[in-house]
Short mmCIF file of the C-alpha atoms (twelve columns), coordinates in Angstrom:
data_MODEL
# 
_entry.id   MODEL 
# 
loop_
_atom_site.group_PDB 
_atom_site.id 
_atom_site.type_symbol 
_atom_site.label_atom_id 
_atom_site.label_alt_id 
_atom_site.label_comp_id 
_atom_site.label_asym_id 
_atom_site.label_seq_id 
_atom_site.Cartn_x 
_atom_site.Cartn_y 
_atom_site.Cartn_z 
_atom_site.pdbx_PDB_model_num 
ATOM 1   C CA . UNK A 1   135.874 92.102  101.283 1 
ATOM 2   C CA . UNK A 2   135.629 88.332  99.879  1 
ATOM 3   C CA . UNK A 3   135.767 86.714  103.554 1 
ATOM 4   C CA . UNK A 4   132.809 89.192  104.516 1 
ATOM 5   C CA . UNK A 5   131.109 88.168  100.968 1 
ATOM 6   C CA . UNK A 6   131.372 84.120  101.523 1 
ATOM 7   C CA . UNK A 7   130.311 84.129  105.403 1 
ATOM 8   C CA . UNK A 8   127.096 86.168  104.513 1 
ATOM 9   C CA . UNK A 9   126.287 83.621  102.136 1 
ATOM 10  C CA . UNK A 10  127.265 80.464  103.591 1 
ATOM 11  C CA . UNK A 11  124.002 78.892  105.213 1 
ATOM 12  C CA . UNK A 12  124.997 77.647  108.664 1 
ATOM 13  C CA . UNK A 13  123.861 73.930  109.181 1 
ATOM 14  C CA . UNK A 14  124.199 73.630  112.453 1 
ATOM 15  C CA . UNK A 15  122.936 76.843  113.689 1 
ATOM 16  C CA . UNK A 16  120.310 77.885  110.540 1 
ATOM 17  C CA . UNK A 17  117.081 76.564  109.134 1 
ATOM 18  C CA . UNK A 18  117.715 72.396  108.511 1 
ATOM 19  C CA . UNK A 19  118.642 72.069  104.765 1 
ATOM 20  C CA . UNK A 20  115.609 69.780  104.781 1 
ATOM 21  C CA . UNK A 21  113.277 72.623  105.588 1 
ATOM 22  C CA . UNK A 22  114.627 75.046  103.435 1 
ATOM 23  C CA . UNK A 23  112.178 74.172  99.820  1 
ATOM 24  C CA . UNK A 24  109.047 73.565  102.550 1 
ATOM 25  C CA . UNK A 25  109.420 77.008  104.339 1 
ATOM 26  C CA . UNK A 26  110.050 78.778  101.182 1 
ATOM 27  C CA . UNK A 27  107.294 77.872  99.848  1 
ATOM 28  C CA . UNK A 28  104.986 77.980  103.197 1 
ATOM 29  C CA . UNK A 29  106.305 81.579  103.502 1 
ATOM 30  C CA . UNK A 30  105.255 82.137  99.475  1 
ATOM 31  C CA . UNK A 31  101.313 80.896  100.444 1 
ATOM 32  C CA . UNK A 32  101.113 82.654  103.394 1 
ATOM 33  C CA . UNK A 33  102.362 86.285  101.546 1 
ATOM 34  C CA . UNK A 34  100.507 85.940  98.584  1 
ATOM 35  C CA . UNK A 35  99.567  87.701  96.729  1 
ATOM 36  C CA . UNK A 36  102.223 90.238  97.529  1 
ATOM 37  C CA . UNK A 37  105.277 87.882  97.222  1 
ATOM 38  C CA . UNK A 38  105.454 85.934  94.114  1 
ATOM 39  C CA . UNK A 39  108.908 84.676  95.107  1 
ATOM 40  C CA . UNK A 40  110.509 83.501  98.253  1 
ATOM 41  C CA . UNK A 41  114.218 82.679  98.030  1 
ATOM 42  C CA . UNK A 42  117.397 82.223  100.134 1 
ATOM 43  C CA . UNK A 43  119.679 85.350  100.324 1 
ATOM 44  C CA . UNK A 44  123.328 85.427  99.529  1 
ATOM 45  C CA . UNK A 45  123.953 88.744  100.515 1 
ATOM 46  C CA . UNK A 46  121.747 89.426  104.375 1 
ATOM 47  C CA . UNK A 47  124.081 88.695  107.464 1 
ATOM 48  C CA . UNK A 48  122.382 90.615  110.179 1 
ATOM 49  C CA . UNK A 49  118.481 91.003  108.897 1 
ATOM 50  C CA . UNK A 50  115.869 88.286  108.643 1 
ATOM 51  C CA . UNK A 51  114.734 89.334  105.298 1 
ATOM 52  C CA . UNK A 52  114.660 91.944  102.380 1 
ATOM 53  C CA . UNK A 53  112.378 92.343  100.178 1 
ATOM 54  C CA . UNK A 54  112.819 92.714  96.263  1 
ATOM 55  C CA . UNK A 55  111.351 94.808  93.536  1 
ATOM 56  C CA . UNK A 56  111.651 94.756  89.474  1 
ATOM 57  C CA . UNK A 57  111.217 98.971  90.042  1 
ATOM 58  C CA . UNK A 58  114.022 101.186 91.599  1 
ATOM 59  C CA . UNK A 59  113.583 102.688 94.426  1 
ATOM 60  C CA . UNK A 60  113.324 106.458 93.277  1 
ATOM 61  C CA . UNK A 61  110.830 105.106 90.256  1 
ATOM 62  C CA . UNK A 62  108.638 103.428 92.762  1 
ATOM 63  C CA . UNK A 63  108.542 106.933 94.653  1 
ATOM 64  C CA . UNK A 64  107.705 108.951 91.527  1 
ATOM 65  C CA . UNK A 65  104.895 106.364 91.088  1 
ATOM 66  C CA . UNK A 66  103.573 106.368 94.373  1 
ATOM 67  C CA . UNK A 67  103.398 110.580 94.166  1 
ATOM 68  C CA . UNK A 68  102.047 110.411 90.598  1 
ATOM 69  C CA . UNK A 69  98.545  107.826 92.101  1 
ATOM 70  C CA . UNK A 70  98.234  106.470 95.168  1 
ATOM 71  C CA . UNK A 71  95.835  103.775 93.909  1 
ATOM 72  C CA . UNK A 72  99.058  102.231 92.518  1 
ATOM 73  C CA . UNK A 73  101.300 102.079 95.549  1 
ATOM 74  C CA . UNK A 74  98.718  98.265  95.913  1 
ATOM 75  C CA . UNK A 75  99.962  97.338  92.440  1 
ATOM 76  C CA . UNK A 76  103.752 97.705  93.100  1 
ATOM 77  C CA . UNK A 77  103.329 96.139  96.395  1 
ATOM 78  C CA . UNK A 78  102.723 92.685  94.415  1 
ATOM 79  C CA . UNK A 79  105.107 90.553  92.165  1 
ATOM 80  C CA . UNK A 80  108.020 91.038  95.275  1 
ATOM 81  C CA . UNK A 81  110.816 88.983  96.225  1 
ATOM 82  C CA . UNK A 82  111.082 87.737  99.569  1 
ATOM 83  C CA . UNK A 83  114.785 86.392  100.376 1 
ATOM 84  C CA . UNK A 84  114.778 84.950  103.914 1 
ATOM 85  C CA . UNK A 85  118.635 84.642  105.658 1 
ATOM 86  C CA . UNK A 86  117.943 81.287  106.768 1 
ATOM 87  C CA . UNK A 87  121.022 81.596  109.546 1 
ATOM 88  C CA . UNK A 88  119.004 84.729  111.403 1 
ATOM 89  C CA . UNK A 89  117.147 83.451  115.028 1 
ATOM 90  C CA . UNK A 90  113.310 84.762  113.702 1 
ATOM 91  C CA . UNK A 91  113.801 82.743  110.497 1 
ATOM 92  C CA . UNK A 92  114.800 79.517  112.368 1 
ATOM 93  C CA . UNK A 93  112.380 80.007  115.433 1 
ATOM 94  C CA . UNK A 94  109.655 80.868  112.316 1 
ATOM 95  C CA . UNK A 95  110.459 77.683  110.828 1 
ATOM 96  C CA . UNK A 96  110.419 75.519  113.738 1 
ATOM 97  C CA . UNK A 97  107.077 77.620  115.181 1 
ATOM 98  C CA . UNK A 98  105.097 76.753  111.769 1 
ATOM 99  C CA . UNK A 99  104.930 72.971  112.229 1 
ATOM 100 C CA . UNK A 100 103.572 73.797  115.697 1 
ATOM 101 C CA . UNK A 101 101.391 77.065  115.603 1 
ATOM 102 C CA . UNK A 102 101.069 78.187  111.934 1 
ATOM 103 C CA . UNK A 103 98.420  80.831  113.007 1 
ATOM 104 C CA . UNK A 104 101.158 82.178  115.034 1 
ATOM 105 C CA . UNK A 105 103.982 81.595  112.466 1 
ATOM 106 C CA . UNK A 106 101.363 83.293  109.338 1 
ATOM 107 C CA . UNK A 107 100.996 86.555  111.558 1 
ATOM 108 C CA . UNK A 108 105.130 86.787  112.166 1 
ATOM 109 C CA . UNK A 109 105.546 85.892  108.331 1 
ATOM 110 C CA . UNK A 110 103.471 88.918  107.806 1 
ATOM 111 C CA . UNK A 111 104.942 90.940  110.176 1 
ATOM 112 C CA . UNK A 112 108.112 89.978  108.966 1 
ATOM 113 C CA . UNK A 113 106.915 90.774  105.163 1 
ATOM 114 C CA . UNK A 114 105.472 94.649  106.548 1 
ATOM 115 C CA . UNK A 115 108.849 95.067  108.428 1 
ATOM 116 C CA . UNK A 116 110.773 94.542  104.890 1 
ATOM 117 C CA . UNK A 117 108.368 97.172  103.163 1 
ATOM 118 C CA . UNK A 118 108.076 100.023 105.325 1 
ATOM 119 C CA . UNK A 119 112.184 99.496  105.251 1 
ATOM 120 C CA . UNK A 120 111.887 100.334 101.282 1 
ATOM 121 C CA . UNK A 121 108.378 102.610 101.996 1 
ATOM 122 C CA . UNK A 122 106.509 100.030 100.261 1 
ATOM 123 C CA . UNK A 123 104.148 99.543  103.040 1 
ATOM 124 C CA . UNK A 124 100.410 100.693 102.185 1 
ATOM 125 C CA . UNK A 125 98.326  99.381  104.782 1 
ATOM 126 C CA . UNK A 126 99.746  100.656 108.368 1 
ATOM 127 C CA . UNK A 127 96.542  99.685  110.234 1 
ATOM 128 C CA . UNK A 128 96.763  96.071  109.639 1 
ATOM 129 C CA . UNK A 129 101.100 96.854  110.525 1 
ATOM 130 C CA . UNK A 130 99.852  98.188  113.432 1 
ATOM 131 C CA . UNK A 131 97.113  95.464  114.638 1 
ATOM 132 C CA . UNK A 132 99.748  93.106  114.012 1 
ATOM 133 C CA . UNK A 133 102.185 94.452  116.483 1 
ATOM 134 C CA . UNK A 134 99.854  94.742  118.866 1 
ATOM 135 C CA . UNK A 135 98.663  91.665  118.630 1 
ATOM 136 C CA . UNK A 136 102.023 89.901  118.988 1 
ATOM 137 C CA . UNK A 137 103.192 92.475  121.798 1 
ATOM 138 C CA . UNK A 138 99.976  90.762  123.770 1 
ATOM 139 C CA . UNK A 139 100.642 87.255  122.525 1 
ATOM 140 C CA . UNK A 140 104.392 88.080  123.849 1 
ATOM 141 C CA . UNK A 141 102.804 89.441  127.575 1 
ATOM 142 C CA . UNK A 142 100.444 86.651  127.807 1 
ATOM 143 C CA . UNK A 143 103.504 84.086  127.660 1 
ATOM 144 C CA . UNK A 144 105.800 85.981  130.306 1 
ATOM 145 C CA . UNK A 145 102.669 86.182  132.820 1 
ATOM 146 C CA . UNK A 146 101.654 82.533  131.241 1 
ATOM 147 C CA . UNK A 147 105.340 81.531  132.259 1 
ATOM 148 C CA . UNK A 148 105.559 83.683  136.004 1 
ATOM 149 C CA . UNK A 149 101.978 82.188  136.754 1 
ATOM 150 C CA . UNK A 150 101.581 79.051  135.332 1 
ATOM 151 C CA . UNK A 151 97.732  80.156  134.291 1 
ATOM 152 C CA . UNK A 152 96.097  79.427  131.120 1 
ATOM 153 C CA . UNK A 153 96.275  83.165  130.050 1 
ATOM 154 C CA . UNK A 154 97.839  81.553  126.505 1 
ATOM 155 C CA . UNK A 155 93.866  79.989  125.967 1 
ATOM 156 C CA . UNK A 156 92.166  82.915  125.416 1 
ATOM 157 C CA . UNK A 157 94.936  84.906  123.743 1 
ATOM 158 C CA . UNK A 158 95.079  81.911  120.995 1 
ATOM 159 C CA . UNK A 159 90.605  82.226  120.861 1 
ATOM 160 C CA . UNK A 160 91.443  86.215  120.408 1 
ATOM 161 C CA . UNK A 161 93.774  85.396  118.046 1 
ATOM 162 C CA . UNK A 162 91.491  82.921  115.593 1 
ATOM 163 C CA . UNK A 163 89.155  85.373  116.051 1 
ATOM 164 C CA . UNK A 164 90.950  88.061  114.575 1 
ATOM 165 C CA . UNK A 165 92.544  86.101  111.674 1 
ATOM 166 C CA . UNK A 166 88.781  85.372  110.851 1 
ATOM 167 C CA . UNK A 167 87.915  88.739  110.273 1 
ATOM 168 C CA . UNK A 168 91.512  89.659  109.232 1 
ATOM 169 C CA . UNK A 169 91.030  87.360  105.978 1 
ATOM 170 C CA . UNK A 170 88.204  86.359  104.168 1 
ATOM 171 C CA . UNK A 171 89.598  88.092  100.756 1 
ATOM 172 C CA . UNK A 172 92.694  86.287  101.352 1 
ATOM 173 C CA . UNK A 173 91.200  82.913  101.607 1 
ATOM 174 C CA . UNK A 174 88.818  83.475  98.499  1 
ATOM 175 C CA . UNK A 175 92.013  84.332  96.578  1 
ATOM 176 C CA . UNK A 176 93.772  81.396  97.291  1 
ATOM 177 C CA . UNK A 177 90.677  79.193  96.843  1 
ATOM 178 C CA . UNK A 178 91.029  80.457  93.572  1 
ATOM 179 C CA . UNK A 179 94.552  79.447  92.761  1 
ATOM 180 C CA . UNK A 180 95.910  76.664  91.068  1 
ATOM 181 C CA . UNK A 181 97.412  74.098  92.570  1 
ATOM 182 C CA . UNK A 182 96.408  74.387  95.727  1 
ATOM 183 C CA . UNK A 183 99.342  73.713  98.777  1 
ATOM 184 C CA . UNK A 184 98.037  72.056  102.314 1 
ATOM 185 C CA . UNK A 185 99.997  71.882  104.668 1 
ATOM 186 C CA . UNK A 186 100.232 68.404  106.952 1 
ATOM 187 C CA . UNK A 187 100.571 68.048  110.478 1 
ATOM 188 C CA . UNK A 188 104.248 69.418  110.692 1 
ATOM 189 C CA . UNK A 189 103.727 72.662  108.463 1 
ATOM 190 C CA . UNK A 190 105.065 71.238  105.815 1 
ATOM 191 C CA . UNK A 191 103.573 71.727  102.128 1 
ATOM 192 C CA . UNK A 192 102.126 69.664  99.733  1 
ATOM 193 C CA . UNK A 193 100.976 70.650  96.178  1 
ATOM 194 C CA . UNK A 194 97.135  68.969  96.600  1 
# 
């Protein structure tokens, strides 16, 4: 029981997220979910899963909630927990992808955020769940032909991609114009309180 305990919460240097990255892509990860996640944090207890998600409310409370007004499912979708296992391959491929492509890297944090809540039947909006997939099962085809071909397939899947998180996002920008301080992000991903 004990051994079990201490290697699901040992972080794995060689193999995990750098220790170095750990503060920048917690807090990268807490921009790009908010206003959902008001806390990103490294788990002690995930071995096998990138993430979990946690909520102040129980599980069967939420449910009575959600059955009592749907209008409030939104509400107890916010103020969550995100712990990240910083040893699993999408968190380390996440935080390596973010200095390089953060449009790519934001849509997999949210995936990864919608994966965690339809796992606790948090999720609310399934359309945007569902665009999401799609659009990373195409960004996923375009590489393998990009790769077999060696065409610039990639191009206009990235232009298709902008284009999308342009529409996708507008509220989301407003809100964080709003918020202070406000995080950039240089070259590398990394953040910086502005």
């Amino acid at each position: 029981g004990d051994v079990y305990k201490r290697q699901a919460q040992e972080h794995d240097v060689e193999h995990g997220v750098p220790q170095d990255d750990i503060t920048p892509l917690c807090l990268w990860i807490k921009n790009e979910l908010q206003p959902v996640v008001a806390k990103v944090s490294v788990s002690k207890r995930l071995k096998d899963s990138p993430a979990i998600v946690v909520s102040q409310m129980s599980t069967g409370m939420r449910q009575v909630m959600q059955m009592v007004e749907k209008n409030q499912q939104m509400d107890q979708a916010k103020n969550l927990t995100f712990e990240i296992n910083p040893n699993h391959e999408l968190i380390v491929k996440l935080n390596s992808v973010r200095k390089q492509n953060q449009k790519l890297a934001s849509t997999i944090a949210r995936q990864l955020l919608d994966n965690t809540l339809v796992t606790t039947g948090l999720l609310f909006d399934s359309k945007s769940f569902l665009t999401r997939i799609n659009k990373l099962m195409g960004i996923a085809l375009d590489s393998e032909l990009q790769n077999r071909s060696g065409s610039s397939v990639n191009a206009h899947r990235e232009e298709v991609v902008e284009t999308q998180f342009k529409q996708e996002s507008p509220n989301q920008q407003t809100q964080q114009s709003q918020q202070e301080p406000e995080i950039v992000f240089d070259s590398e991903g990394n953040p910086k309180v502005k």
